[in-house]
Structure formats: C-alpha cells, structure tokens
FIGUZA-705542 format. One line per field, with one value per residue (C-alpha): residue number from 1; residue in three letters; x, y, z. Coordinates in nm, 4 decimals. Layout:
k: [NUM / ...]
r: [ALA / ...]
east: [X / ...]
north: [Y / ...]
up: [Z / ...]
//
This chain:
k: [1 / 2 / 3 / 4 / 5 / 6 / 7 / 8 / 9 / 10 / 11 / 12 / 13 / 14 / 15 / 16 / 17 / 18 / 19 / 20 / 21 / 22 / 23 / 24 / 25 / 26 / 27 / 28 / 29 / 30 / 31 / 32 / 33 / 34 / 35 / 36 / 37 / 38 / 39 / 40 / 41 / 42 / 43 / 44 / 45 / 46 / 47 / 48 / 49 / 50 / 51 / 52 / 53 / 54 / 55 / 56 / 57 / 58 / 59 / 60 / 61 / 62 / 63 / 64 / 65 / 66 / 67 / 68 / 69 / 70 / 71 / 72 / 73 / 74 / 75 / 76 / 77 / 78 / 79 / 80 / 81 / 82 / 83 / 84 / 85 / 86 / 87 / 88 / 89 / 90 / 91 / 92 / 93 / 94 / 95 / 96 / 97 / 98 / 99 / 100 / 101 / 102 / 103 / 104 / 105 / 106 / 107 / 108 / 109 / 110 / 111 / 112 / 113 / 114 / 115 / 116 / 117 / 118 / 119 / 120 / 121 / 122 / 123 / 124 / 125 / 126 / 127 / 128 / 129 / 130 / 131 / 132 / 133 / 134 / 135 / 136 / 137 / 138 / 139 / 140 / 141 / 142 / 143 / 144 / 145 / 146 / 147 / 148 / 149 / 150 / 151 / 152 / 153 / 154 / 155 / 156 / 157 / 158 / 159 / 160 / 161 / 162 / 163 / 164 / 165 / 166 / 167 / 168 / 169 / 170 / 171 / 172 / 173 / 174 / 175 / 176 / 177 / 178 / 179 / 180 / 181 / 182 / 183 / 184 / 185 / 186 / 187 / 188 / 189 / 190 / 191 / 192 / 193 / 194 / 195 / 196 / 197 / 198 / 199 / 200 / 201 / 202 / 203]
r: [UNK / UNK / UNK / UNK / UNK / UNK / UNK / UNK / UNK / UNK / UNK / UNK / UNK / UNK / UNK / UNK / UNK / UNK / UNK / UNK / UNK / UNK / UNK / UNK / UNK / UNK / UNK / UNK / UNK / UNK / UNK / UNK / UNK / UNK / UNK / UNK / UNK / UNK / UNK / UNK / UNK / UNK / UNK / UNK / UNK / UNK / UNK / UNK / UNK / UNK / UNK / UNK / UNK / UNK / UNK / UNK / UNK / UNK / UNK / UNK / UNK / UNK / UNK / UNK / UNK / UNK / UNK / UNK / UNK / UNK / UNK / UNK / UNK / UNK / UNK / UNK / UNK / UNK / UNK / UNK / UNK / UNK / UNK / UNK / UNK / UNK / UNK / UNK / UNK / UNK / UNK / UNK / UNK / UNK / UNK / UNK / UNK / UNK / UNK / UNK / UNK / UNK / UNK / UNK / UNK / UNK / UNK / UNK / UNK / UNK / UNK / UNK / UNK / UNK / UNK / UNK / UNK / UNK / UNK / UNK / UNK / UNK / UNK / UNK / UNK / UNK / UNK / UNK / UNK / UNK / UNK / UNK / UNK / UNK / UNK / UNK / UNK / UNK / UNK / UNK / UNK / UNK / UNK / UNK / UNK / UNK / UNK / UNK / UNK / UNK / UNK / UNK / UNK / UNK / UNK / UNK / UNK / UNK / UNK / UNK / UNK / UNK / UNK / UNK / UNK / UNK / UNK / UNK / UNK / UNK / UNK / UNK / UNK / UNK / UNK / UNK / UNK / UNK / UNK / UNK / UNK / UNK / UNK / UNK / UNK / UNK / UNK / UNK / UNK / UNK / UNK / UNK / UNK / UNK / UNK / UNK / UNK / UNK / UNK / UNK / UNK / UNK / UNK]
east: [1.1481 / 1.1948 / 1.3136 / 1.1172 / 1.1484 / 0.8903 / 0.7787 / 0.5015 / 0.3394 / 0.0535 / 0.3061 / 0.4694 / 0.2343 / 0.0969 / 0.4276 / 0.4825 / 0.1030 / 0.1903 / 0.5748 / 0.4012 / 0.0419 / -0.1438 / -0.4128 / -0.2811 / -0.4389 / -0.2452 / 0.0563 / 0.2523 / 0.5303 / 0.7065 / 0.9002 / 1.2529 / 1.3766 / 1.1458 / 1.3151 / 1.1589 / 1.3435 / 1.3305 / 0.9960 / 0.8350 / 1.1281 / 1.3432 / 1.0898 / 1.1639 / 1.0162 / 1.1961 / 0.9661 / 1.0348 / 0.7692 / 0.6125 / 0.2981 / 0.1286 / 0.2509 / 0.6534 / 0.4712 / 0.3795 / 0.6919 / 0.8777 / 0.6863 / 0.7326 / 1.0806 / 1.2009 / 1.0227 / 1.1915 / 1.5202 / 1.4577 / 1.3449 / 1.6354 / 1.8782 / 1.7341 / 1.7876 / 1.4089 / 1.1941 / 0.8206 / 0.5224 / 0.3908 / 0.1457 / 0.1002 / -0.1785 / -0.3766 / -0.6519 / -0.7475 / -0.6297 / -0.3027 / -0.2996 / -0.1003 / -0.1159 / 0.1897 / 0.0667 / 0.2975 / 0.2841 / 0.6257 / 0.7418 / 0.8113 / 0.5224 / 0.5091 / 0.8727 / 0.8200 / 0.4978 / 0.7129 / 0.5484 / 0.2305 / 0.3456 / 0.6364 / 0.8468 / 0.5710 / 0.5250 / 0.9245 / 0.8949 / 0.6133 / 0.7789 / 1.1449 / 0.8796 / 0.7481 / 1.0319 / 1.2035 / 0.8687 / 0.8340 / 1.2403 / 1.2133 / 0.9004 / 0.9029 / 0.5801 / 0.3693 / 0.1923 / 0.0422 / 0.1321 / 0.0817 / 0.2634 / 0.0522 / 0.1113 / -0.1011 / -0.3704 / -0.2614 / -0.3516 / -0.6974 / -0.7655 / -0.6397 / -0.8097 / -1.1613 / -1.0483 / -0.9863 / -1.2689 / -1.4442 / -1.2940 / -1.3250 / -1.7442 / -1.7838 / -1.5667 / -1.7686 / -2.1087 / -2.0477 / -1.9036 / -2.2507 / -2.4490 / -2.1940 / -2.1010 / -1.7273 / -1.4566 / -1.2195 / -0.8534 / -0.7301 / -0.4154 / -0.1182 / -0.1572 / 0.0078 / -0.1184 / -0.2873 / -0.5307 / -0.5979 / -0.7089 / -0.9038 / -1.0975 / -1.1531 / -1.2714 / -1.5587 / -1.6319 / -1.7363 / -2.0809 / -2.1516 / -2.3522 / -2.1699 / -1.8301 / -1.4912 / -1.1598 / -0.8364 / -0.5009 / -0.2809 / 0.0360 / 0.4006 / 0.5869 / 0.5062 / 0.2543 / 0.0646 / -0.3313 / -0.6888 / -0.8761 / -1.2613 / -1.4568 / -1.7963 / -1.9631 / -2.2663 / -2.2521]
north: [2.2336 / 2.2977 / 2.6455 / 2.7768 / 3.1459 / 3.3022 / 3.6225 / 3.6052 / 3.3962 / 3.2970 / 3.1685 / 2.9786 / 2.8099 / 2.7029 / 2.5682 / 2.3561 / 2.1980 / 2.0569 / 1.9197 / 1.7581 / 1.6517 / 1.8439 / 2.0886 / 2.4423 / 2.4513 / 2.1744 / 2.4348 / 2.5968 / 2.8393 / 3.1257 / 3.4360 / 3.4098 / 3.6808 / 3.9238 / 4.1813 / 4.4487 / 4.4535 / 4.7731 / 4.8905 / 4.5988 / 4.3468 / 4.0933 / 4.1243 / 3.7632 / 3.6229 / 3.3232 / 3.1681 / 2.7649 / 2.5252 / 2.2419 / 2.0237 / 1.7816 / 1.4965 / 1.6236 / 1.6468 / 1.3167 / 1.1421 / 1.3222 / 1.2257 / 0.8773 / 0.8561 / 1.0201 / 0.7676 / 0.4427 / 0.6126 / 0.6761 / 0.3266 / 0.2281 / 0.3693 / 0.1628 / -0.1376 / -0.2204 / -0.3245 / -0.1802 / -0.1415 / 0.2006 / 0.4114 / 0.7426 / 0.9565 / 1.3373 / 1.2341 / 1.6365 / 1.9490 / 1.9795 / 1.6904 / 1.4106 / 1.0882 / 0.8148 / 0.4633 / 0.2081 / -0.1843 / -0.3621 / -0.6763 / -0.4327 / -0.2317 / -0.2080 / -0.0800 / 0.1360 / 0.2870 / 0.3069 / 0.3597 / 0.5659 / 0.6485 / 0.8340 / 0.7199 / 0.7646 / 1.0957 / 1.1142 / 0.9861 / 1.2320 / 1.5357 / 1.4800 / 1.4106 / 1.7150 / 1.9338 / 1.7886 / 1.9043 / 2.2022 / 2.2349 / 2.1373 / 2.2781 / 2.6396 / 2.6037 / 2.4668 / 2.1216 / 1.9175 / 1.5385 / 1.2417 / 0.8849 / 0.6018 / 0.2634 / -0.0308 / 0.2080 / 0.2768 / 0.6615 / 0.5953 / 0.3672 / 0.6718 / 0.9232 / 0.7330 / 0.6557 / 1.0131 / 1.1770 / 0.9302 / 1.0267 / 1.3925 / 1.3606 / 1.2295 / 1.4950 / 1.7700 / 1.6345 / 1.6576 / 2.0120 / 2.0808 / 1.9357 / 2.1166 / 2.4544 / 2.3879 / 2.3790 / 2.0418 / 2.0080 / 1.6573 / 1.5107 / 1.6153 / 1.4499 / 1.5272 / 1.7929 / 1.5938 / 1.4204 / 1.7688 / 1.8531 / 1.5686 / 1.6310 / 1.9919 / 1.9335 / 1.6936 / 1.9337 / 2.2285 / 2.0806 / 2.0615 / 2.3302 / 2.5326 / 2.3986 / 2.5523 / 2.3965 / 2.6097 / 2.4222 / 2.5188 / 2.4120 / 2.3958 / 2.1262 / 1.7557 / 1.8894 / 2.0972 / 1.9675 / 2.0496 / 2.2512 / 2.2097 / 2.5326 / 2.6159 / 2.9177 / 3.0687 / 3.1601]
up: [-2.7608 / -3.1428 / -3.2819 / -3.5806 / -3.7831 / -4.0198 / -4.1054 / -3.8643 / -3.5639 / -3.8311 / -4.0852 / -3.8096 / -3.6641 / -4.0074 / -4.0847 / -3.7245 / -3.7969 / -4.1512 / -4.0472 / -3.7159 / -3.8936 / -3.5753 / -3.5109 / -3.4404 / -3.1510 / -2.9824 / -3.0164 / -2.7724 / -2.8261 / -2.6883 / -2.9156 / -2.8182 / -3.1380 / -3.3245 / -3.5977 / -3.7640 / -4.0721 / -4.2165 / -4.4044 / -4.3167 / -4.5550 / -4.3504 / -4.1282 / -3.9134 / -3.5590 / -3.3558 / -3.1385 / -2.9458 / -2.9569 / -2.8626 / -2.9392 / -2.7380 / -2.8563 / -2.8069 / -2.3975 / -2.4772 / -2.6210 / -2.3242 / -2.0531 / -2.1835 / -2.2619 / -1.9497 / -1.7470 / -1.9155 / -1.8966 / -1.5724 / -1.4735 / -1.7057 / -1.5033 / -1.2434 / -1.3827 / -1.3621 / -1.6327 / -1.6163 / -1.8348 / -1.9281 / -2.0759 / -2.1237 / -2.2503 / -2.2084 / -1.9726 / -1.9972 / -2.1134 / -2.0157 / -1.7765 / -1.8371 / -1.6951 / -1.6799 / -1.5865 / -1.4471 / -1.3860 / -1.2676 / -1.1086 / -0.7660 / -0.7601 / -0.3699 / -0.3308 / -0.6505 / -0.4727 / -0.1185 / 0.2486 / 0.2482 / -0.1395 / -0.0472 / -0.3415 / -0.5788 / -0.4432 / -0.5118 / -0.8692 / -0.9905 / -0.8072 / -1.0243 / -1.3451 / -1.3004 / -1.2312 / -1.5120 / -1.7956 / -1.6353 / -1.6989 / -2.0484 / -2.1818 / -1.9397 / -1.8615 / -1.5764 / -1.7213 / -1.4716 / -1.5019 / -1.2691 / -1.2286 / -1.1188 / -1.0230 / -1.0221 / -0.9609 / -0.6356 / -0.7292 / -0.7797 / -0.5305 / -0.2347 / -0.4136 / -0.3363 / 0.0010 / 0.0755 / -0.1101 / 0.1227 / 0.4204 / 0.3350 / 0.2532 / 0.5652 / 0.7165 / 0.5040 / 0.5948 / 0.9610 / 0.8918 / 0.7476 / 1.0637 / 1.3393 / 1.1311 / 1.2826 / 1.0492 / 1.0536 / 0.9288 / 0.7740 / 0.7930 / 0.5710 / 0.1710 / -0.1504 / -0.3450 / -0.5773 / -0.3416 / -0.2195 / -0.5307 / -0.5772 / -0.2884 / -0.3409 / -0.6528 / -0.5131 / -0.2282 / -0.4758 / -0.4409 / -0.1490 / 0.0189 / 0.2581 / 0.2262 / 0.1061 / 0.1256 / 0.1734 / 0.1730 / 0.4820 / 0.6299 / 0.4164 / 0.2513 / 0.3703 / 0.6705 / 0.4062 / 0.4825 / 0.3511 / 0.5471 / 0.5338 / 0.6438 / 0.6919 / 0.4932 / 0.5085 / 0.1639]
//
C-alpha cells in the first residue's frame, strides 16, 4: 500500500484518482495519522491506500514469483470476476502435480495467496487460483452432488451432512441451495474435516 497526506479524506482521494487514472470508488484506504492543527491551519490526515488494480498487479506478480521460485514456467491471468473477488488462472506444462491429489496443493497454493493479500493490503479480499479449470469443473460436480442431496432432503425432511471440501466449494454450493425451498446449509466441522451441512426448514 501507498502513503498519501492532505488536508482532508476528500482532497485525498481526489488526488490518488488523478495520479492512478481510476474511479474513486475503486479506492480503499485506511487513516494511519490525523492532526488537528491548531484553528483549523496545518490541519493534515495520513491515510494508506490501495486501488484495484495495485490488488491486481499483486495478485499477479506474487504468483510468477512464486512459480519463479519454483523453477516452473506457467501461463496466467488475472482479473476481478466480482466485487472484491479476484480470480488467478493458471495453465502449465505440470498441471496435474501443480493441482496435487484431490487438489490438495491447489488448495495449498490459494491458502499462502491469500494470507499473503490479506498481509499486504489489511483487509479480507477474497481471491481464488485455478488451474486448467480444474476449479470449475468440481464446483459443478459438487453443486451436483449437493442438488441431489438437497432434493432428497426435501422428499425425507431429514437433514444430510457431505463430506469434508474446501471452503470455496462450500460456498459454491450454498450459494445454489438459497433457492431451493426448505433448505439451509450450515458449515460444521474444523480445519480439513470442516463439511456442509444440508438441513431441512420449515420456513
């Protein structure tokens, strides 16, 4: 993150949109200093910030030094996919030992991506590594598994539990539940055996 000071968060902000050539909104920042001056002169506010395109640039970077380190050569792109959710798409030589058993060392990868933006920018952002599309292709499988699951939670009215997953494909599968009638999902369990739990409601 950049340091900026101005006489006020307005003035600021202003000032970060012309020097990066982006919309204010698409700042974030945080007041590290703020003076009073005396009579309102030498009145001054520090604040660190960050646009999306510094998340951007990061996520990127820190991924091909990463791979760098590694001694492997990949192809990647990166982009905002939604608010606040950025997505890191990888194609390499390796892509089945990059991916790992059951995705365990692409479950590794994105968990040391995201520690290390939440480290630099303070702030939760959600991002997600993908390779070869092998992230897509288990979130269909398991919103698959999981409608078939929910439906038969519908017929029975008894609740079923589904084997441990990431928290990502628990998300993705919660999210496709929310419409269907009489279903929640509560996520239960810690760490690796942490699982989606689909409950019937009367509601």
């Amino acid at each position: 993150m950049k340091t900026y000071t101005g006489k006020s968060i307005e003035e600021i902000l202003e000032t970060i949109a012309t020097q990066e050539d982006v919309d204010v909104e698409d700042i974030t920042y945080n007041i590290v200093e703020e003076k009073a001056g005396f009579l309102g002169v030498g009145k001054e506010i520090t604040v660190e910030a960050f646009t999306k395109r510094d998340i951007l640039d990061f996520v990127y970077d820190y991924i091909l030094q990463f791979f760098d380190n590694m001694d492997m050569e990949i192809e990647l792109n990166v982009e905002e996919e939604d608010d606040n959710f950025y997505k890191a798409t990888i194609n390499a030589a390796n892509n089945a030992i990059l991916i790992g058993k059951n995705g365990q060392t692409l479950q590794a990868i994105n968990t040391v991506l995201k520690a290390a933006v939440s480290g630099t920018f303070k702030k939760r952002i959600s991002t997600l590594v993908d390779i070869n599309g092998y992230k897509d292709d288990r979130y269909r499988k398991v919103v698959s598994i999981a409608t078939r699951v929910a439906k038969t939670v519908q017929q029975t009215k008894t609740d079923a539990v589904l084997d441990p997953m990431p928290n990502d494909e628990r998300k993705a599968i919660h999210n496709h539940l929310q419409t269907f009638d009489h279903i929640t999902t509560v996520s239960e369990g810690d760490g690796n055996q942490r699982r989606l739990k689909i409950c019937y409601s009367e509601d």
